[in-house]
N, C-alpha and C positions, 0 to 999 in steps of 0.2 A: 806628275799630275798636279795641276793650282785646284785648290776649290776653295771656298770663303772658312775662314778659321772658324769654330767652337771655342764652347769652353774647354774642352778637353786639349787641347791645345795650350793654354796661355802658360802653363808652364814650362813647357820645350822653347816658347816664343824668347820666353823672357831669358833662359839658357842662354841659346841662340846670338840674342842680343849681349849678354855678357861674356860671352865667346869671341863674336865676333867682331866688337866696337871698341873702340877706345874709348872709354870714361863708363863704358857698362851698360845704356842705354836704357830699356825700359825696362820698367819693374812686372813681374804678372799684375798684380792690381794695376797698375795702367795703363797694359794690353786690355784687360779685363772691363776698365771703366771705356776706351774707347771702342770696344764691341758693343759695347751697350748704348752706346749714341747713335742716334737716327741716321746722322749724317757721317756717319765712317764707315771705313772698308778696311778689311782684312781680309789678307789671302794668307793662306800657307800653299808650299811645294812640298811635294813628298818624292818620298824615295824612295817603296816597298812601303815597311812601317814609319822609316826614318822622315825625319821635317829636313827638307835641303835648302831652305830658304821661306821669308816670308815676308808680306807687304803692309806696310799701312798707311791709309792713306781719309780725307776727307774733304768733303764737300762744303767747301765756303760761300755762299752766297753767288753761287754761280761760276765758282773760278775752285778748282780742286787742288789742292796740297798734297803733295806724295812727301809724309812725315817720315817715312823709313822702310829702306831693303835692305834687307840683311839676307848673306848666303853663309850657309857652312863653309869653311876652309878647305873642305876636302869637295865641295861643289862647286867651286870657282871655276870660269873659265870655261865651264859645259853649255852657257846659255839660260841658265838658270835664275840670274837678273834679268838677263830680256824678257826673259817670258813672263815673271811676275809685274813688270813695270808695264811689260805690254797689257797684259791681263787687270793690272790695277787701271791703268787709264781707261781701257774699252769699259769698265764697267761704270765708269764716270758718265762716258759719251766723248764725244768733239770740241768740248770746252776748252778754255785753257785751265793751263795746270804749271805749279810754280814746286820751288823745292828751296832749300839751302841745303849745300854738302862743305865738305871741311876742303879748305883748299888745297891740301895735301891731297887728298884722295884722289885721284888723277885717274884710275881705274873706275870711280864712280862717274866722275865727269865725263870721261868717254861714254860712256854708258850711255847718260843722260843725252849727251849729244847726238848720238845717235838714233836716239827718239826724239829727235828735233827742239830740243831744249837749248839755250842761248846763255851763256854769263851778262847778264844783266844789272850785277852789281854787285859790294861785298861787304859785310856784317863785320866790324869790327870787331875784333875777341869775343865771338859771337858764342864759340864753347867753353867749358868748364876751368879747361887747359889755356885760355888766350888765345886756341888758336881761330884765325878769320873763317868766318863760312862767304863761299861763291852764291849768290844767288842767280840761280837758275830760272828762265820764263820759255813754257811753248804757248803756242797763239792756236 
């Protein structure tokens, strides 16, 4: 099941994210400060009680940013990023929507691309690590 995260959440989120990311990703106070802005979106996926993944994403001046999907290890592979990417976009609308992902991640990018997102260009040692991010655009 996706539905929009709580507070009761930002703690599993932020797990989640140091679970599942290389360099750690977000902290609960930064899940926490971007639920509280007008223009973001969070979803979590659940699994019974368990969080199987979860999205965030925000609304730029007309043009939407999907900041981060993260899925549990043991939910990979189920559909469980399509659905959150799908579910964060619909809730945007038909706008476009842009991302950076690590260009290693080759499983994201497919991803991406399958939601009609394009490599549009590439971020120099864009993460923490040197490594480059893909920039991704759907129209």
């Amino acid at each position: 099941m996706i539905r929009p995260a709580d507070e009761a959440d930002l703690d599993a989120m932020a797990a989640l994210e140091a679970r599942g990311l290389r360099g750690g990703g977000w902290s609960a106070p930064q899940l926490g400060a971007e639920l509280a802005r007008p223009d973001g979106r969070l979803l979590v996926s659940t699994d019974g009680a368990c969080l199987s993944g979860h999205a965030v994403g925000r609304d730029l001046a007309g043009e939407f940013e999907v900041l981060s999907i993260v899925v549990a290890p043991e939910a990979r592979r189920r559909g469980v990023g399509s659905a959150l990417l799908t579910a964060l976009l619909s809730s945007f609308g038909a706008g476009p929507a842009f991302l950076e992902v690590r260009a290693s991640n080759l499983a994201a990018r497919a991803l991406y691309a399958g939601h009609g997102f394009v490599g549009v260009g590439v971020r120099t040692s864009y993460y923490r690590d040197g490594e480059d991010a893909v920039l991704m655009r759907r129209s």
